[in-house]
KOLVEXPA-105684 format. One record per residue (C-alpha): z, x negated, y negated. Coordinates in nm, 4 decimals, m for minus. Each point is the difference from the previous one (the first is absolute). Last residue first. Layout:
N
+----------+----------+----------+
:        z :        x :        y :
+----------+----------+----------+
:        Z :        X :        Y :
...
+----------+----------+----------+
//
This chain:
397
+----------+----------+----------+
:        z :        x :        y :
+----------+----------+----------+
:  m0.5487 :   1.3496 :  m4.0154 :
:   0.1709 :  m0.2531 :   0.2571 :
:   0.0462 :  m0.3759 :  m0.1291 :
:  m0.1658 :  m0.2338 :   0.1647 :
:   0.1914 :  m0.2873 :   0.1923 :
:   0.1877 :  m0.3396 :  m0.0101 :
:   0.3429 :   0.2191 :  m0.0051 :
:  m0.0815 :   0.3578 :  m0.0787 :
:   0.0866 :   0.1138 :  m0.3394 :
:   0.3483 :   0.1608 :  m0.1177 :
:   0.1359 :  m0.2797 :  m0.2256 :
:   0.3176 :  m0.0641 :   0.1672 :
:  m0.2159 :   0.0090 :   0.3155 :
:  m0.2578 :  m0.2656 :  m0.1556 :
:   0.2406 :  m0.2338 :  m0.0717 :
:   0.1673 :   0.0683 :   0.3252 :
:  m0.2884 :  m0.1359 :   0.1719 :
:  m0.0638 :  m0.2724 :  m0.2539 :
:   0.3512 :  m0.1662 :   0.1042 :
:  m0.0760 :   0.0598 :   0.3814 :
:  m0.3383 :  m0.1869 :  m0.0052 :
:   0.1903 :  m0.2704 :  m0.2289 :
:   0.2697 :  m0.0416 :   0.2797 :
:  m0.2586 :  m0.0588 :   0.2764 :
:  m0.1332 :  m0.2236 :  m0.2280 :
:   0.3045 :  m0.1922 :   0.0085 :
:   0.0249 :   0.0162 :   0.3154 :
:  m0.2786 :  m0.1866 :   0.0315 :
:   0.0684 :  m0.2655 :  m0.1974 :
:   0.3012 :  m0.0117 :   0.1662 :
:  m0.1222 :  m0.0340 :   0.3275 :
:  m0.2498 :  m0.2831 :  m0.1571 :
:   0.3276 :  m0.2203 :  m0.1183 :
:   0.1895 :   0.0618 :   0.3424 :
:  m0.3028 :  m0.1278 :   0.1953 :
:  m0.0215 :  m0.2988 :  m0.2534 :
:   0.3568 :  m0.0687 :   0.0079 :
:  m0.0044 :   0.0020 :   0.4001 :
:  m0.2987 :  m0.2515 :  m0.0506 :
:   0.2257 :  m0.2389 :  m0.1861 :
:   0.2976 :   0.0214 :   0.2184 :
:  m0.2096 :  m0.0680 :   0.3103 :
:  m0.1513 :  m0.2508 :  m0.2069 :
:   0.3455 :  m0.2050 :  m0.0837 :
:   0.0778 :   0.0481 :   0.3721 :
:  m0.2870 :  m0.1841 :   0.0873 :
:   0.0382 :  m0.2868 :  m0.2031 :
:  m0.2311 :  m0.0801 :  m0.2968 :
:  m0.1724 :  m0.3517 :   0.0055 :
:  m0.1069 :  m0.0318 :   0.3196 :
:  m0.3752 :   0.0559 :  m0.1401 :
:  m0.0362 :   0.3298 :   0.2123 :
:   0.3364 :   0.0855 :  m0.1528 :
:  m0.0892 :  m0.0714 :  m0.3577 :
:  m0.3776 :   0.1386 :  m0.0125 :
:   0.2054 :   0.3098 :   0.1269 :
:   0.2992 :   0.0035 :  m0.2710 :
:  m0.3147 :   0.0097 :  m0.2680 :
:  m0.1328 :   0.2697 :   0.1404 :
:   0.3183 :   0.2156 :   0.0348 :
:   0.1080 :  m0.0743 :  m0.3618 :
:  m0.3225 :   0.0727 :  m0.1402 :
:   0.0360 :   0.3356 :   0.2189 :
:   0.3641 :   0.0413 :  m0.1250 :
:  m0.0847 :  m0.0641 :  m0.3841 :
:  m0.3189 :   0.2898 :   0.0471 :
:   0.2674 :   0.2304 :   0.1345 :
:   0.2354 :  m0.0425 :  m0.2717 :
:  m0.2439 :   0.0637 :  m0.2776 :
:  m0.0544 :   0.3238 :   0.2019 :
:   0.3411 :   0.1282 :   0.0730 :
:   0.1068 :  m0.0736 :  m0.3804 :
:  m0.3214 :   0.2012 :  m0.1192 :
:   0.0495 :   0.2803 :   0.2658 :
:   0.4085 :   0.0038 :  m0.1116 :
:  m0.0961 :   0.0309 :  m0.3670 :
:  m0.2877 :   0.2935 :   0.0481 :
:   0.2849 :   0.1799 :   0.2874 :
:   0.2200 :  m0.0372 :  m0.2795 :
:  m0.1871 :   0.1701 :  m0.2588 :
:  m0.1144 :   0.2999 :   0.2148 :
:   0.3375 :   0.0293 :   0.1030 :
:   0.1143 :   0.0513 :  m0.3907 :
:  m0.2786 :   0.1933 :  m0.0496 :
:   0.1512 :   0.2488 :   0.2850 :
:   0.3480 :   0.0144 :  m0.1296 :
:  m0.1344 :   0.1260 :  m0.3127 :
:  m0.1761 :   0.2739 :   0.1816 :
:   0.2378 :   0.0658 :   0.2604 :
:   0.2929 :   0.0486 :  m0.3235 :
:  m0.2694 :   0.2150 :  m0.1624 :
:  m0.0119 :   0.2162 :   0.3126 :
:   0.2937 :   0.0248 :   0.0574 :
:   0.0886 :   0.1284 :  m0.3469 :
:  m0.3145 :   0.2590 :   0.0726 :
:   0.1304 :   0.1156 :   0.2951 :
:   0.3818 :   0.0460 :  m0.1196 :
:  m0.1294 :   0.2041 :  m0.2605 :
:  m0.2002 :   0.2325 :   0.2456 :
:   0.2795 :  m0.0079 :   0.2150 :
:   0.2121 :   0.1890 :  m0.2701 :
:  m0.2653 :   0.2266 :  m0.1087 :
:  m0.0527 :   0.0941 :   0.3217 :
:   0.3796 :   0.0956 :   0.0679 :
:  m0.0420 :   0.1441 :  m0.3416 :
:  m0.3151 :   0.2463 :   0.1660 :
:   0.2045 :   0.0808 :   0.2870 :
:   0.3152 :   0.1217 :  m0.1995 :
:  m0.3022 :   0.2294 :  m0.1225 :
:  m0.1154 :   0.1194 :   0.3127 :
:   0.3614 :   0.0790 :   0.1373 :
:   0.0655 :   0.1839 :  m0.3461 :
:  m0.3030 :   0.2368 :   0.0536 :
:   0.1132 :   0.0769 :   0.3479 :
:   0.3123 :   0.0990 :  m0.0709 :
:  m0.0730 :   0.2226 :  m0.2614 :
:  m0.2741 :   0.1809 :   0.2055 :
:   0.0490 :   0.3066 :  m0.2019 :
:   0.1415 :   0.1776 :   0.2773 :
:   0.1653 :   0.3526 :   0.0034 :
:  m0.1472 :   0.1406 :  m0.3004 :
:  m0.3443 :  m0.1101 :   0.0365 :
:  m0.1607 :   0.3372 :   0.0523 :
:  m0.3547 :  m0.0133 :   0.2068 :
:  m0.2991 :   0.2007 :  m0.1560 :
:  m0.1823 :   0.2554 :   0.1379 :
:  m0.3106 :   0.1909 :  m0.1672 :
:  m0.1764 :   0.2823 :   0.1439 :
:  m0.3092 :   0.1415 :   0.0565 :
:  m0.0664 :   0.3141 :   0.2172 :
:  m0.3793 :   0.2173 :   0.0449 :
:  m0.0061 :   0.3405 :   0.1555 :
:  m0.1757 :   0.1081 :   0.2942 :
:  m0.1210 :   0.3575 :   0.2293 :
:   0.0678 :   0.1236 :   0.3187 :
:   0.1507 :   0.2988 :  m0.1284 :
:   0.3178 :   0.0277 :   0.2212 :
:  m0.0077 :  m0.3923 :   0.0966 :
:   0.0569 :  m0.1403 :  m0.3799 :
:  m0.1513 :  m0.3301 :   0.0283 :
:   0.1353 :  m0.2458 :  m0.2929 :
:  m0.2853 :  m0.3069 :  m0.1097 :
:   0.1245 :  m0.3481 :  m0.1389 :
:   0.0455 :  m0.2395 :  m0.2506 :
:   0.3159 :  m0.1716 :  m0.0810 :
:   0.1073 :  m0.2947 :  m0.3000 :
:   0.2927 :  m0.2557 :   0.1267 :
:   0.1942 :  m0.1750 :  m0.2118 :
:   0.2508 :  m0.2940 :   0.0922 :
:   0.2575 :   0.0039 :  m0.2865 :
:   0.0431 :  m0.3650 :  m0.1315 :
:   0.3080 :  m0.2151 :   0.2099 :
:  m0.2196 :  m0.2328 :   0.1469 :
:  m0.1562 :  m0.0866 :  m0.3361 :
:   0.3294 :  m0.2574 :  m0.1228 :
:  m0.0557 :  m0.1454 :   0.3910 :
:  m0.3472 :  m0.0719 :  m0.0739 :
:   0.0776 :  m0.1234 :  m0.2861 :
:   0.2021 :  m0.2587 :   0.1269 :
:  m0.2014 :  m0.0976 :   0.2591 :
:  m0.2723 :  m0.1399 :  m0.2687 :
:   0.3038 :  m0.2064 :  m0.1028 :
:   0.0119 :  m0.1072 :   0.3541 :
:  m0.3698 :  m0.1241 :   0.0027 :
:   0.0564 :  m0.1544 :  m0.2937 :
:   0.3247 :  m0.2028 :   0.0863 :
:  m0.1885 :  m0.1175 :   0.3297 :
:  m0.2919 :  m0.1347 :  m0.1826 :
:   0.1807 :  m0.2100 :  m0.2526 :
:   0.2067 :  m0.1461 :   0.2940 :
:  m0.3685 :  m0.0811 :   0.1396 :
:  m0.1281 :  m0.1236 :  m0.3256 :
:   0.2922 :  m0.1646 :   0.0020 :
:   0.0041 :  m0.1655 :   0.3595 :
:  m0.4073 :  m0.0706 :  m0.0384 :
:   0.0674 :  m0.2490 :  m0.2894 :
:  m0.2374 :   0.1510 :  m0.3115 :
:   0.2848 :   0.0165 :  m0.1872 :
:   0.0442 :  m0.3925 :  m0.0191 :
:  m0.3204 :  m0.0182 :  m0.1935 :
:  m0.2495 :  m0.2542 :   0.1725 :
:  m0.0271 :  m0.3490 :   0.0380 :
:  m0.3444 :  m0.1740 :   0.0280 :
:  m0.1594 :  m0.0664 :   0.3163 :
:  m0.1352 :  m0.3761 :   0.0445 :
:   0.2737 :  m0.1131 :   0.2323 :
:  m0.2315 :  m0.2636 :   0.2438 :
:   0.0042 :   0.0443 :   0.3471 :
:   0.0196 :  m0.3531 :   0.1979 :
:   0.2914 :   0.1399 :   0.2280 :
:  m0.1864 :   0.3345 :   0.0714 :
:  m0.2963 :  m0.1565 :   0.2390 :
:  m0.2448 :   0.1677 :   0.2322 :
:  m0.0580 :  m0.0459 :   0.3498 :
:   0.2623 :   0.1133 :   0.1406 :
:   0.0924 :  m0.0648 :   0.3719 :
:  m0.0002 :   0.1087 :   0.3728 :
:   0.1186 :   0.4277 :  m0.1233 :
:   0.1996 :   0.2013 :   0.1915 :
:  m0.1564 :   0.2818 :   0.2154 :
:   0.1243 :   0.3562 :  m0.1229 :
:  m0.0965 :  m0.0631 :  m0.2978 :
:   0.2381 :   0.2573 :  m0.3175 :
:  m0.0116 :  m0.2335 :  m0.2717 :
:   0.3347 :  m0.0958 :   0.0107 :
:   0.0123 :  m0.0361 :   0.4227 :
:  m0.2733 :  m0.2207 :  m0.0829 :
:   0.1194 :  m0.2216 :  m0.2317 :
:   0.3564 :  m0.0202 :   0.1906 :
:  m0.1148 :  m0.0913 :   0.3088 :
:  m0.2171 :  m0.3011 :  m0.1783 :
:   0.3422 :  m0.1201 :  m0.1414 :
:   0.1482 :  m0.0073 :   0.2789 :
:  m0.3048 :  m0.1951 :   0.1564 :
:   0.0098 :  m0.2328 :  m0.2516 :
:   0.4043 :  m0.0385 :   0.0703 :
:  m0.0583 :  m0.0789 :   0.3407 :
:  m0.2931 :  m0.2816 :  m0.0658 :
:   0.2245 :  m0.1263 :  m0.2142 :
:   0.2869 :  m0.0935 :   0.2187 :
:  m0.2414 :  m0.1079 :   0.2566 :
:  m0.1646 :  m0.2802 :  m0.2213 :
:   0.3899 :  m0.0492 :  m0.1148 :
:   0.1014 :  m0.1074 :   0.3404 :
:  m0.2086 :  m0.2008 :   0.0149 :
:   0.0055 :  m0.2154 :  m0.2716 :
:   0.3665 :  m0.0134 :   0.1169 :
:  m0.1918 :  m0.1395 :   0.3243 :
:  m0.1838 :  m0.2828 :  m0.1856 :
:   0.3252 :  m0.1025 :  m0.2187 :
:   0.1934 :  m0.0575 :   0.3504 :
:  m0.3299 :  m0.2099 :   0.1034 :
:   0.0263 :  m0.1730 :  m0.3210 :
:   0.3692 :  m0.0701 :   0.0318 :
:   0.0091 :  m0.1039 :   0.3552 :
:  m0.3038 :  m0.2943 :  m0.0503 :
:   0.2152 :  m0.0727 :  m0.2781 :
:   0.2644 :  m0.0980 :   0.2397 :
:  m0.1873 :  m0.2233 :   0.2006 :
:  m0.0186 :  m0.2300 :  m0.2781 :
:  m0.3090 :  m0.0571 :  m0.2222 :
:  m0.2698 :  m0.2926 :  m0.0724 :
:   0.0403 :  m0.1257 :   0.3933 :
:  m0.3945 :   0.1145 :   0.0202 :
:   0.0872 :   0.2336 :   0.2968 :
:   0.2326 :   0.1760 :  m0.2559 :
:  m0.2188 :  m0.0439 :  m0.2956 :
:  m0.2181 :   0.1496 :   0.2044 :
:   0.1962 :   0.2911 :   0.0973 :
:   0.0949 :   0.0406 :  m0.3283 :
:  m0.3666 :   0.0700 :  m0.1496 :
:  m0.0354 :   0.2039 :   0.2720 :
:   0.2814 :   0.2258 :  m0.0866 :
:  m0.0854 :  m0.0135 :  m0.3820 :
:  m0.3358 :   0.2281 :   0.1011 :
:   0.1932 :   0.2063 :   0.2011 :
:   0.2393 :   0.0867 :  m0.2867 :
:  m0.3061 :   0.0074 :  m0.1950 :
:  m0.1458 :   0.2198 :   0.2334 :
:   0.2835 :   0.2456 :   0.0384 :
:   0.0185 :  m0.0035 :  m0.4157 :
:  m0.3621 :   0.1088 :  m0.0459 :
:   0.1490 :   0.3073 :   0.2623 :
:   0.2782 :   0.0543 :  m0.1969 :
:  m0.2060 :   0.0293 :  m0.3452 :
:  m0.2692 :   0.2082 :   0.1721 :
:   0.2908 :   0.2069 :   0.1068 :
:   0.1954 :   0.0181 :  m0.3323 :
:  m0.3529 :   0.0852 :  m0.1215 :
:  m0.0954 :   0.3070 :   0.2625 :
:   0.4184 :   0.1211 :  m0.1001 :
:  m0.0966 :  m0.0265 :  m0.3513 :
:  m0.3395 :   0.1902 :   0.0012 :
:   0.2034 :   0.2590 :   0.2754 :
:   0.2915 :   0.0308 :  m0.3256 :
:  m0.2740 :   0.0646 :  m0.2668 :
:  m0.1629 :   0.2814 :   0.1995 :
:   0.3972 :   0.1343 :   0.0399 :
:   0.0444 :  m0.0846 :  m0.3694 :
:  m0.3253 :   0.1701 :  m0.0962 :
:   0.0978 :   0.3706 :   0.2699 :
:   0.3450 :   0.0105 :  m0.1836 :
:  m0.1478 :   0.0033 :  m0.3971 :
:  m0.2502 :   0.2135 :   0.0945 :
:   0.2140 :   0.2430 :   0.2593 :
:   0.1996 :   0.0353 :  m0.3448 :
:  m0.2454 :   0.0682 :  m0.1811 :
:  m0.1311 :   0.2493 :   0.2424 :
:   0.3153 :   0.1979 :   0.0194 :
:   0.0130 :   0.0446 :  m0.3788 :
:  m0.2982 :   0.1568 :  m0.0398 :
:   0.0588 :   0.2307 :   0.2783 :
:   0.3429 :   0.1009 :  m0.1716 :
:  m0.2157 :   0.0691 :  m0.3152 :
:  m0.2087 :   0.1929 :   0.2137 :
:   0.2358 :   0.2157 :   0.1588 :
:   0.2159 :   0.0114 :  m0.3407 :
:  m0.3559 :   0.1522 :  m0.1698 :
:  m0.0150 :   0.2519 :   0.2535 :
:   0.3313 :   0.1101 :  m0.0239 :
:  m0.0990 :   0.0271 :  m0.4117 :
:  m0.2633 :   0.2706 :   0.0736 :
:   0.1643 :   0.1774 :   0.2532 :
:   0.3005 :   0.0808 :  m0.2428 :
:  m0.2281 :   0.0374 :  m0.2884 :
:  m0.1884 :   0.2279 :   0.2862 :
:   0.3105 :   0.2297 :   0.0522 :
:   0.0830 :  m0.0106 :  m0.3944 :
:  m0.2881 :   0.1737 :  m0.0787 :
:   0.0169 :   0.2857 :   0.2844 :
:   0.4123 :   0.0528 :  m0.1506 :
:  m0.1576 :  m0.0088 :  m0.3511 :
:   0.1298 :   0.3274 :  m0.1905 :
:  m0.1454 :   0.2393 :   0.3293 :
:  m0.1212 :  m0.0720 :   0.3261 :
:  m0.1551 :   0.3186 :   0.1398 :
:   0.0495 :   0.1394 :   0.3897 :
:  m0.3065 :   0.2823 :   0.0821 :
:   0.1068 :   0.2852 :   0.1496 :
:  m0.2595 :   0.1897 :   0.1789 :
:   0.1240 :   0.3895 :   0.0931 :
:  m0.0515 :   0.2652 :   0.2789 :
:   0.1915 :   0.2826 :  m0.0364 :
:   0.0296 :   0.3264 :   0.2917 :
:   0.1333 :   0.2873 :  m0.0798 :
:   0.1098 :   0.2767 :   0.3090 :
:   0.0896 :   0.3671 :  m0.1802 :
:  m0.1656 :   0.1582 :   0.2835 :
:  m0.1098 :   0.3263 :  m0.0850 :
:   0.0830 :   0.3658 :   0.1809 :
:   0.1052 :   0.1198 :  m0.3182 :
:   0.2616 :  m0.3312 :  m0.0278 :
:   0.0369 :  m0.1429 :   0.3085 :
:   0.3430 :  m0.1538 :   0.0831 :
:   0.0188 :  m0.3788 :  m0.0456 :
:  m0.0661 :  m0.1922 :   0.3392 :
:  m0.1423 :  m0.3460 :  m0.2092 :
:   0.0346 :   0.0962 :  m0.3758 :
:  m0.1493 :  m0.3591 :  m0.1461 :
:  m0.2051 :  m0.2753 :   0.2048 :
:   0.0009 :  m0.2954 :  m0.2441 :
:  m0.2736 :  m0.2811 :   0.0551 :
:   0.0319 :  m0.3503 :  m0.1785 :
:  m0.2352 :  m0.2568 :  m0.0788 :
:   0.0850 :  m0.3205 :  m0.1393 :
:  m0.1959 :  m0.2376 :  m0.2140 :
:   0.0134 :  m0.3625 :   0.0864 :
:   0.1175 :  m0.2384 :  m0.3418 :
:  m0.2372 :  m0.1877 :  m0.1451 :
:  m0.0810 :  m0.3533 :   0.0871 :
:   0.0278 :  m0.3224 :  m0.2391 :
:   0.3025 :  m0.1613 :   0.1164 :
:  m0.1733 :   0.0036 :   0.3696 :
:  m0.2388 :  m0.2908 :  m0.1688 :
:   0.2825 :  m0.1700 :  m0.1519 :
:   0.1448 :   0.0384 :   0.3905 :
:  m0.3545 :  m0.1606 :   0.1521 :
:   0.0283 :  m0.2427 :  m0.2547 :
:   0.3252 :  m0.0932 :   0.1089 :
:  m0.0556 :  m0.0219 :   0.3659 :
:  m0.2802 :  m0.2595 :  m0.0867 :
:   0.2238 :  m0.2098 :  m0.2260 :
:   0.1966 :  m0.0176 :   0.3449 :
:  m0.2696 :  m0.0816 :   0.2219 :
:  m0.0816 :  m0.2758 :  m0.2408 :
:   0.3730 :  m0.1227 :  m0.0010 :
:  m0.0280 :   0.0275 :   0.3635 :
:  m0.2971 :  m0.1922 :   0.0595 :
:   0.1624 :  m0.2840 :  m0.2646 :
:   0.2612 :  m0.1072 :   0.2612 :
:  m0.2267 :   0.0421 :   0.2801 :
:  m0.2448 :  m0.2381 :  m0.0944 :
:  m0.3772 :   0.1244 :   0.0048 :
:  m0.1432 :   0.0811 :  m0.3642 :
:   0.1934 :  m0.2662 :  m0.2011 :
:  m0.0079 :  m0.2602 :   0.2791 :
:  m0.3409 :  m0.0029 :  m0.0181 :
:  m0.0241 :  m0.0608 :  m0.3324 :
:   0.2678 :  m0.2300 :   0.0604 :
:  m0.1998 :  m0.2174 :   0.2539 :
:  m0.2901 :   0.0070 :  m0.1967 :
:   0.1436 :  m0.1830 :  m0.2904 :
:   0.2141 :  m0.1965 :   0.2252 :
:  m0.3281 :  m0.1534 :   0.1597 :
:  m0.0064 :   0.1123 :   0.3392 :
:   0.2442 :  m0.0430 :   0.3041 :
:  m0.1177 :  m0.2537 :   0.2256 :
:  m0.1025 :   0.1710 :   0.3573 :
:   0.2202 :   0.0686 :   0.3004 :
:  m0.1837 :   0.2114 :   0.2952 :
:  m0.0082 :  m0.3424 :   0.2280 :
:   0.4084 :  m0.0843 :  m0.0759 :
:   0.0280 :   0.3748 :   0.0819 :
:  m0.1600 :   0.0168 :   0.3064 :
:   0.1922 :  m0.3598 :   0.1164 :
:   0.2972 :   0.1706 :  m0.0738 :
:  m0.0583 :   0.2830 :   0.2250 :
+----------+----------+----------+
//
């Protein structure tokens, strides 16, 4: 079964394509879509009038006859429900703005899959490198393993450094495997994100060279307000819908009476109207509105959050800049290092444990310039989620 799904594997695609994809098949945003699609179907309901009802009325069943007549009346009436002072207007507000939370909510939900889906992409490109990197660093382990055995057999080195390189060879290793598992956790997790059944070999593309060219946006347009903003509408469109609940329902009649001794019609129209003397919906209205300054109150909380995330965000972005730049400089000294600690110990001038130290520094030095990357990816991620926009992708209209 394994060997199916190593041979069914495939490189994910770009991450451009990958998140359009993503956007249209993962489960997490399926259900917000299915969701905004349950709402328009109730903003559409909103919008219906109320059934008629029809009602028959069978009157003097078994009276006495009067002059040998029956005194039977039969009524046959259409009443047709009306919504009065706003109650069908208020209805679709109410639709209306539930529709407008769906999508909101929708919104939200795929900036933050964005933001989640780049740093996983991100995290396989780092997990591929850290392998390359431990792999490079098996064969230079190997590579310095040689050189020691000759110096060895040449009577340049001692039988102990013989041990050391060999020891350094299968901590090299170690690592190669050690990588190779966390790629392929960090495969599993791509494609259980995006909703593959089979996990992905490899990417292709690359996140941890992406430039930040988009510009900062307003700090209201971050999805958790306009989502907080969303949810205190709809629930102040709630509110009057409770305040009409309470408004007469009136009903207007039309219908035909049968009189059975003459076999002959007569017309009826009436007008009902329900009392509200026993319950104004007090209660009701007053549970609506308690919900509206509970909105109001997370609302406020959203958007101080979200100028804290913002702020905290460019301050990440910074760092992860600083830390790249440090990483990098330091990786070029560690490679000049490394080849100039080589010529020595081929020459006989640089002892072997001196290199073994050397190249561990260089292997450390190009981890951490990718880490740092790693850290940049997940800097401009959250950038772009405190900014509500997809991470490294097109906005949607």
């Amino acid at each position: 079964m394994l060997s199916v799904a190593h041979a069914n594997a495939a490189d994910a695609p770009i991450y451009a394509q990958l998140l359009a994809q993503a956007l249209s098949q993962a489960p997490a945003l399926t259900e917000q879509q299915a969701n905004v699609g349950a709402a328009a179907a109730d903003a559409q309901q909103s919008r219906a009038l109320l059934n008629p009802r029809v009602d028959t009325l069978f009157e003097n069943l078994g009276a006495p006859a009067s002059g040998g007549q029956s005194q039977r009346q039969s009524t046959y009436t259409v009443t047709q429900p009306l919504e009065v002072f706003g109650k069908r207007a208020a209805r679709i507000e109410a639709g209306e703005r539930n529709l407008g939370l769906a999508q909101t909510r929708r919104h939200q939900a795929q900036v933050d899959f964005a933001a989640g889906l780049a740093v996983a992409y991100a995290s396989v490109e780092a997990a591929q490198a850290l392998r390359q990197l431990a792999q490079e660093d098996l064969a230079r382990a190997k590579d310095d393993l040689s050189v020691a055995q000759a110096q060895v057999k040449a009577g340049k080195e001692a039988q102990l450094r013989l041990a050391q390189a060999q020891a350094s060879v299968a901590a090299a290793q170690a690592n190669t495997q050690a990588s190779a598992a966390d790629l392929t956790q960090a495969l599993e997790r791509l494609s259980a994100l995006v909703g593959s059944d089979i996990a992905y070999s490899g990417v292709s593309g690359t996140l941890l060279n992406a430039a930040n060219d988009s510009p900062a946006s307003s700090v209201q347009e971050a999805p958790s307000v306009v989502t907080a903003r969303a949810e205190r509408d709809a629930l102040q469109a709630q509110v009057t819908v409770e305040q009409k609940r309470w408004v007469p329902e009136i009903g207007v009649s039309a219908g035909v009476r049968r009189y059975a001794w003459s076999s002959q019609s007569g017309y009826v129209v009436g007008v009902s109207a329900t009392i509200p003397l026993l319950d104004r919906n007090a209660g009701g209205i007053s549970a609506a509105q308690q919900r509206v300054i509970a909105a109001e109150s997370r609302l406020e909380e959203a958007r101080l959050l979200a100028q804290a995330n913002l702020r905290t965000a460019l301050a990440q972005v910074q760092a992860a800049d600083q830390r790249l730049t440090a990483a990098s400089t330091g990786e070029a000294a560690a490679n000049e290092a490394y080849r100039l600690g080589r010529v020595g110990y081929e020459a006989g001038k640089t002892s072997l444990v001196e290199l073994l130290v050397i190249r561990r520094a260089l292997s450390e030095a190009r981890g951490s310039t990718i880490g740092a990357r790693l850290a940049r990816v997940r800097a401009l991620s959250a950038m772009a989620q405190a900014e509500g926009r997809l991470a490294f992708g097109e906005e949607i209209k």
